[in-house]
C-alpha positions in Angstrom: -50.0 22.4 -75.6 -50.5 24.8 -78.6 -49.6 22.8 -82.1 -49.1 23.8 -85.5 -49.4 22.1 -88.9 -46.9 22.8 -91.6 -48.2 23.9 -94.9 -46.8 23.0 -98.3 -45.1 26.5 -98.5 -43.0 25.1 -95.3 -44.9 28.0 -93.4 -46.8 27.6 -90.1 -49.4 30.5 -88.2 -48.0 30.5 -84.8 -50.3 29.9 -82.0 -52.4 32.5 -80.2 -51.0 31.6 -77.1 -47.6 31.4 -77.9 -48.0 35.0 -80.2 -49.4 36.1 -76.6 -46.6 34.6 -74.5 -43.8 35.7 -77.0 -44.9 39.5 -77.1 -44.9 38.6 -81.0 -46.4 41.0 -83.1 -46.1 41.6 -87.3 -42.5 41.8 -88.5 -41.0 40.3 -85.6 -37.7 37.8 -85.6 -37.9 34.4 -84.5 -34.7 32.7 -83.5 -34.5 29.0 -83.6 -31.8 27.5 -82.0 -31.0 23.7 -81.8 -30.9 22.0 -78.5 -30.7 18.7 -79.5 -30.9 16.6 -83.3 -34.4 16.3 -82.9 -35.1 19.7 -80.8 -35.3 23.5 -81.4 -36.6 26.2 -78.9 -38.1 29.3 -80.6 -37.0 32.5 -79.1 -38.3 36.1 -79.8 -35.8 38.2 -80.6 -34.7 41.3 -78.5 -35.0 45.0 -79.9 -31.7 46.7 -79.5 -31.3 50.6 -79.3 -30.0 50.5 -83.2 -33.5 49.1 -84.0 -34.7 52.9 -83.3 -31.8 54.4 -85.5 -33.5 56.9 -88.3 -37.0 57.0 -86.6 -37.0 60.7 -84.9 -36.9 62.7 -87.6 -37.1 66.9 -87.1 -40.0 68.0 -88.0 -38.1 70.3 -90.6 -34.7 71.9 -91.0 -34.2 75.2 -89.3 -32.3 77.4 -91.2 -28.9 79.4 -89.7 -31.5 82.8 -89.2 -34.0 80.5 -87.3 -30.9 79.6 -84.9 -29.9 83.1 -84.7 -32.9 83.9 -83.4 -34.1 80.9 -81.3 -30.4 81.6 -79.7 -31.1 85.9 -79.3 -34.6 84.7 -78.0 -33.5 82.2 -75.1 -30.5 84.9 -74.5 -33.6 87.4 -73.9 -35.4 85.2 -71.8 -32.5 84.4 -69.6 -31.6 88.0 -69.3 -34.7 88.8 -68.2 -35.5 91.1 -71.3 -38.4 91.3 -74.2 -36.7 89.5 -77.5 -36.8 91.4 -80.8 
């Protein structure tokens, strides 16, 4: 059974194992959740779809002309014609 010792910071290094088992990586959340007055369980938290809120970014801003002609280009293409 993996242990852990408390350090005088109140701070613990979590087991390989239980890193391995959890899926736990840097920066993850650990809930803790009472089951009993002397018991916890430790649970990884889940990543929800907001987590991934802000990380696609485009790789810059096209301008109204570089619409015009992305849209006159595909237009071309569809039609079956040479663009400009």
């Amino acid at each position: 059974m993996p242990t852990a010792t408390l350090t005088s910071k109140s701070q613990i290094t979590v087991p390989a194992l239980v890193r391995e088992v959890l899926g736990l990586r840097p920066g993850r959340r650990l809930t803790f959740t009472q089951t009993s007055p002397t018991s916890f369980t430790v649970t990884a938290e889940t990543h929800h779809a907001m987590d991934l809120a802000g990380c696609l970014v485009a790789p810059f801003p096209a301008t109204l002309e570089d619409m015009e002609r992305g849209i006159a280009a595909g237009a071309a293409e569809t039609m079956g014609h040479a663009g400009p």
